[in-house]
C-alpha positions, 0 to 999 in steps of 0.5 A: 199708438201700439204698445209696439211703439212704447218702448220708442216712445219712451223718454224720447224726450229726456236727454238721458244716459243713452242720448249722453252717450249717442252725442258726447265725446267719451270724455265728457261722458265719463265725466257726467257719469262721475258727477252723477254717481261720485258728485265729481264737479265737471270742468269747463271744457266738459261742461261746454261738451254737456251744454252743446250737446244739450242744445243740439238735442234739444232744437232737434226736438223743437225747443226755441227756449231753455229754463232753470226748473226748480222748486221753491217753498211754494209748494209747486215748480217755477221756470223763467225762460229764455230762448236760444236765439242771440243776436249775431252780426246785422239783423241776423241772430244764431241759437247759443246756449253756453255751459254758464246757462247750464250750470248756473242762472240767476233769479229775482228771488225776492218773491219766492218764500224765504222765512226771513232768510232774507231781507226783500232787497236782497233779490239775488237768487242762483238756480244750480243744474242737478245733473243726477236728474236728467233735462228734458223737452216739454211744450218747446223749452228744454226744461234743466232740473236746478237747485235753487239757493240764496246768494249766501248759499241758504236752501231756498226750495225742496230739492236741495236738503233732499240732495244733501240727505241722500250723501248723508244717507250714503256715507253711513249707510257704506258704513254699514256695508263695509261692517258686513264685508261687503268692499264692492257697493260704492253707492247706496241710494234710498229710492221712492215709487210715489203713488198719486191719488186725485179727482175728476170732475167736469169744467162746466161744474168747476166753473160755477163753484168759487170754492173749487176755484179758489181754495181747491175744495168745496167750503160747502155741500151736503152728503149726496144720497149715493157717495161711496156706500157700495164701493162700485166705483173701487176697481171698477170699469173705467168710463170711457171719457176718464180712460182716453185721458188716462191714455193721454197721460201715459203717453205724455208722462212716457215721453218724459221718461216717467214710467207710469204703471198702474192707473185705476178708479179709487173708493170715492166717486170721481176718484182715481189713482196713478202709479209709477215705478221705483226709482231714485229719490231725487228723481221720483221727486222731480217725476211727481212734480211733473205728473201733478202738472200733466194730470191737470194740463191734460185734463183742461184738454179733456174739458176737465179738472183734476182736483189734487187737493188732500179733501176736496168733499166732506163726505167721501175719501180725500186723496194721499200719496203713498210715499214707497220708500226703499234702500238701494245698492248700485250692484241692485241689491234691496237692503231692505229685502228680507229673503227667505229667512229673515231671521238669519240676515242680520244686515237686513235686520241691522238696517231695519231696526234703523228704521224702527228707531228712527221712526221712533225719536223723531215721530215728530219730525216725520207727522209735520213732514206731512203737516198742512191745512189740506191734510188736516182734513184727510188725517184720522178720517176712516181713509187716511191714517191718524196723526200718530205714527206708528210701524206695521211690520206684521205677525213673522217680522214682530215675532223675530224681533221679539225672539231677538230682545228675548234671546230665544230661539224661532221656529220660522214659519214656511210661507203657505199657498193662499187657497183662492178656489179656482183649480184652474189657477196655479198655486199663488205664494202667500206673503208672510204677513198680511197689509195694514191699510191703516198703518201710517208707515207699514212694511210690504215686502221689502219697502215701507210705504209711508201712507200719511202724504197728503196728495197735493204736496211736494215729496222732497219733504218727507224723504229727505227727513226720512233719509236724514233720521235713518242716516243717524241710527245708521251712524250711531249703529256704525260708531258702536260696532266699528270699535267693537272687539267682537262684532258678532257679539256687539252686534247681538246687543246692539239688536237687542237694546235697540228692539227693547227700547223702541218696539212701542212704536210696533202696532199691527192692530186698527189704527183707526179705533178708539183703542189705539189712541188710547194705548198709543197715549199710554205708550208715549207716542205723540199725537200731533192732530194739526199743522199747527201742532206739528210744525214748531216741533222741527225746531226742537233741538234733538232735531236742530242737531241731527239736521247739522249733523249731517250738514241737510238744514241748519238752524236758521233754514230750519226757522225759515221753513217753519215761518214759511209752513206757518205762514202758507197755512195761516194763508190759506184758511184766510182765503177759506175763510174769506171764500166762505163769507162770499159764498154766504153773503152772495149765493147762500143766503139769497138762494134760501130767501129766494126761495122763502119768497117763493114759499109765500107766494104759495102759501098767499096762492092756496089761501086766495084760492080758498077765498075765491071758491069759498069751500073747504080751506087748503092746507098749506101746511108743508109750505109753512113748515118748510118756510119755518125751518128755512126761516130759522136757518136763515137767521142762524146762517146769518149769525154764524155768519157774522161770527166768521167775520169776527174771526177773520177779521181778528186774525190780522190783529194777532201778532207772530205767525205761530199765534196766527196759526193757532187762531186759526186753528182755534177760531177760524177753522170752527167758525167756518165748520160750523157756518157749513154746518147750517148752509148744509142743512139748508141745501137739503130742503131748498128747492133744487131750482134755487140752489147756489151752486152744483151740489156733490151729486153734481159734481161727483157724477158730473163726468157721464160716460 
């Protein structure tokens, strides 16, 4: 297809705001529109417009079926489907969708993750159309964006709490906004560009490594003599097999009206990433779900396997998902965009050091906002930032906030041009303030990229909590200066006693050093290094309260998250650990006897020989050294071996989820590093021909051209 052809192409399967427009009557349309930007519930006739005009559409473009899609605490998307097709006089049948299929549809819930929510019995579970996420066609069902709740109204997925903290977030935020005269904004809207990082490797190689298959990420394998040393794969040129599944991608991710941006190789072998374009949170969220489902759909059309697994080798760079997040108005304007003086817009300040602040009292809630057995890998590892939170805003930015707290005055800096030595090239402006690729959570412009997500996991989380704990400063912001005699003067304070009291959460420097982590401690910033340190800390009762406040989780969804987070985790290391004794037990092991036996049989070759010619003995040196050092490596293999085994089978014996999870964080997860640890000295001097499974130059350099 020509770029010619892009703009046609793209969302032509979404039922969207042009195609509502094209085939609903007017009122029905204006009625949508309500719904979306005002959350004005549709009648009955509207509703049965929507859901005719869906069908028609959808059958058009060659639906046979329809499906509640939604997203329940798994972790990934589910969809039951049902057809059009209803039975209609003697044999005959006609396509039927009624405005109760799109509205609402009953599930078996009793199988999704609840927390104790609910007992097993109680099945009953509603999925509720999103009518602020557009439907759309894919693989002939018509796929309708829901919520998905208890019979007693319980958030059972990661939508809904993201929903309900973008109305948190607008109410306080218009707050804000009518402080500064500002009567025309109706809507404020945090919005997200999610930046997707994953691996590709070849099926042929996928196929043959257990750990891969079941737990997403090799258990085992020894640093390849070429990893990531040069950095010519960052940038690089695009192999020609990796590009036409790109370009299959794109195309697929366009139709579904995501607009995909920037594809490139990543700094590890085999490692890439996708970009797309900012758009409102709840959709950016339902987008990722989708392209995570696209990348690895079209990659087995490829004869490939895309690996989203936060750190599938040991020994290069996992994968994140930047997290871009930014505050919109529906005239268009960005409130967090600074302009040319920064320093005398006071909104924009207001809504920062919201920001600042928030960041600051629930540090807790935004590191397990990202908390899984997956990221634990990647967190701290010289790619990814540490468990401790902290803000980059960059030298102008600290400096304001300083000649704020400090009540002096600021000698603005004019932005330079970057002198980059190509005369042929215009002048480029240069930003105020440089990137910090180790900040978890940095300023770039006029967003803050939260670079902690790991790359497999639903965005929903960390956005409805970021949203919630901004919405609170913003409501506490707006209770103080509403009631203030003088604005301009509470104002002045307020930024003041904000910026003192929290600007320990500023760092511009290495958030990787040794330093930090010990300044960060002298701050008094937490450092949350597991899942299982993060993950009881949602249930603090500074968090319980803001949660409820402003109505995103109460105290027993709260609880239920926690047991399901626990639980997954706990889930997890068990099969890493139960894949990582078979891999032991039935490859490892019998690769390094086989070729011990081998060894002998050399060894009993050369000293027959000398026998038999009766001269000058033959050195069999290597051989014996090298049966030596396979030897002892056996037998510590097989000890530690039995180690694991011990652990794994006492997690079953420990009572309460959050002991399990600590047991596997103090038994399991070491037992099985250090079981690694012997395999991957083995792998190094077994003989290629016997080894177990692919090794990472296999794997990493499996896709050729």
């Amino acid at each position: 297809m020509s770029g010619k052809n892009i703009p046609e192409l793209f969302g032509s399967m979404v039922f969207n705001d042009k195609v509502m427009k094209e085939r609903l009557p007017g009122e029905a349309y204006d009625a949508v529109k309500r719904a979306i930007e005002d959350g004005t519930p549709l009648s009955h006739e509207h509703a049965k417009s929507v859901a005719a005009a869906m069908k028609d559409w959808a059958i058009e473009k060659g639906a046979t079926h329809f499906t509640h899609w939604f997203q329940p605490m798994t972790g990934i998307t589910a969809e039951k489907h049902d057809s059009f097709i209803w039975p209609f006089g003697k044999g005959e049948a006609i396509m039927k969708f009624s405005e109760k299929s799109l509205i609402k549809g009953e599930s078996d819930a009793s199988s999704f993750p609840s927390g104790g929510l609910r007992a097993t019995f109680e099945a009953r579970g509603y999925t509720a159309w999103d009518p602020t996420s557009y439907a759309f066609v894919k693989d002939d069902s018509l796929y309708i964006p829901t919520a998905f709740c208890s019979y007693g109204g319980e958030a059972l997925d990661k939508k809904t709490p993201l929903l309900r903290s973008m109305e948190a977030f607008n109410r306080q935020a218009l707050r804000i906004l009518r402080l500064f005269g500002n009567d025309k904004v109706k809507k404020v809207t945090p919005t997200v560009g999610a930046e997707q990082e994953y691996f590709l490797i070849d099926k042929s190689v996928y196929e043959k490594r257990t750990d891969l298959i079941h737990c997403g990420r090799t258990l085992y394998g020894a640093r390849p003599p070429k990893g990531q040393q040069l950095g010519d794969h960052y940038y690089g040129a695009i192999k020609s097999r990796v590009s036409a599944f790109m370009k299959d991608v794109d195309m697929e991710l366009w139709k579904l009206g995501v607009c995909a941006k920037t594809k490139h190789n990543e700094a590890a072998p085999a490692q890439h990433e996708l970009a797309s374009v900012f758009t409102s949170a709840n959709i950016a969220c339902d987008q990722n779900q989708l392209t995570m489902e696209i990348l690895k759909s079209v990659a087995n059309r490829h004869g490939l396997v895309c690996l989203l697994h936060e750190k599938p080798f040991a020994s290069v760079n996992g994968s994140g998902k930047h997290n871009n997040w930014s505050v919109s108005t529906d005239s268009g304007e960005n409130l967090l965009e600074p302009g040319d003086t920064p320093q005398e817009n006071a909104q924009f300040l207001l809504f920062l050091i919201a920001v600042i602040k928030a960041v600051d009292e629930y540090q807790d809630l935004l590191r397990l906002s990202v908390a899984s057995a997956g990221n634990d890998h990647r967190l701290g590892g010289y790619e990814a930032p540490p468990a401790i939170i902290s803000i980059y805003l960059g030298e102008e930015l600290e400096d304001i906030l300083s000649s704020i707290q400090n009540g002096s005055s600021y000698g603005a800096k004019k932005k330079t041009e970057l002198k980059i030595g190509v005369s042929v090239l215009p002048p480029i402006p240069k930003d105020t303030t440089d990137r910090n690729r180790t900040s978890p959570f940095a300023f770039t412009g006029n967003k803050f990229e939260f670079r902690m997500v790991g790359s497999s996991e639903n965005i929903a989380c960390p956005n409805f909590i970021l949203n919630t704990i901004v919405a609170e400063q913003l409501r506490i912001f707006a209770d103080t200066l509403e009631k203030a005699p003088d604005f301009n003067a509470a104002l002045n304070t307020l930024l003041k006693k904000t910026i003192k009291e929290h600007k320990r959460i500023i760092f511009n420097g290495n958030n990787y050093s040794e330093e930090w982590k010990k300044e960060a401690e002298r701050r008094g910033l937490l450092n949350l290094v597991t899942t299982a340190d993060a993950l009881p800390r949602f249930a603090e009762r500074k968090n319980v309260e803001v949660f409820e406040r402003h109505k995103v989780l109460s105290e027993s969804e709260i609880h239920s998250r926690i047991e399901i987070l626990l639980e997954n985790y706990v889930n997890i290391i068990n099969i890493e650990a139960l894949t990582a004794l078979d891999m032991a037990r039935k490859q490892i092991l019998p690769a390094i006897i086989g070729y011990e036996s081998f060894l002998l049989k050399e060894i009993d070759l050369k000293n027959a020989y000398n026998v038999r010619a009766a001269i000058k003995s033959v050195d069999c040196s290597p051989e014996e050294g090298l049966l030596e050092n396979l030897s002892s490596l056996a037998h510590e293999l097989y000890v530690d071996l039995g180690k694991l085994e011990e652990s794994s089978d006492g997690l079953s014996h420990v009572d309460g989820m959050l002991k399990k999870a600590e047991f596997c964080r103090d038994r399991v997860i070491k037992d099985m590093e250090k079981l690694r640890e012997v395999a991957d000295k083995a792998e190094l001097i077994t003989g290629k021909k016997f080894a177990a499974f692919p090794d990472y130059g296999e794997i990493l350099y499996s896709v050729k051209y």
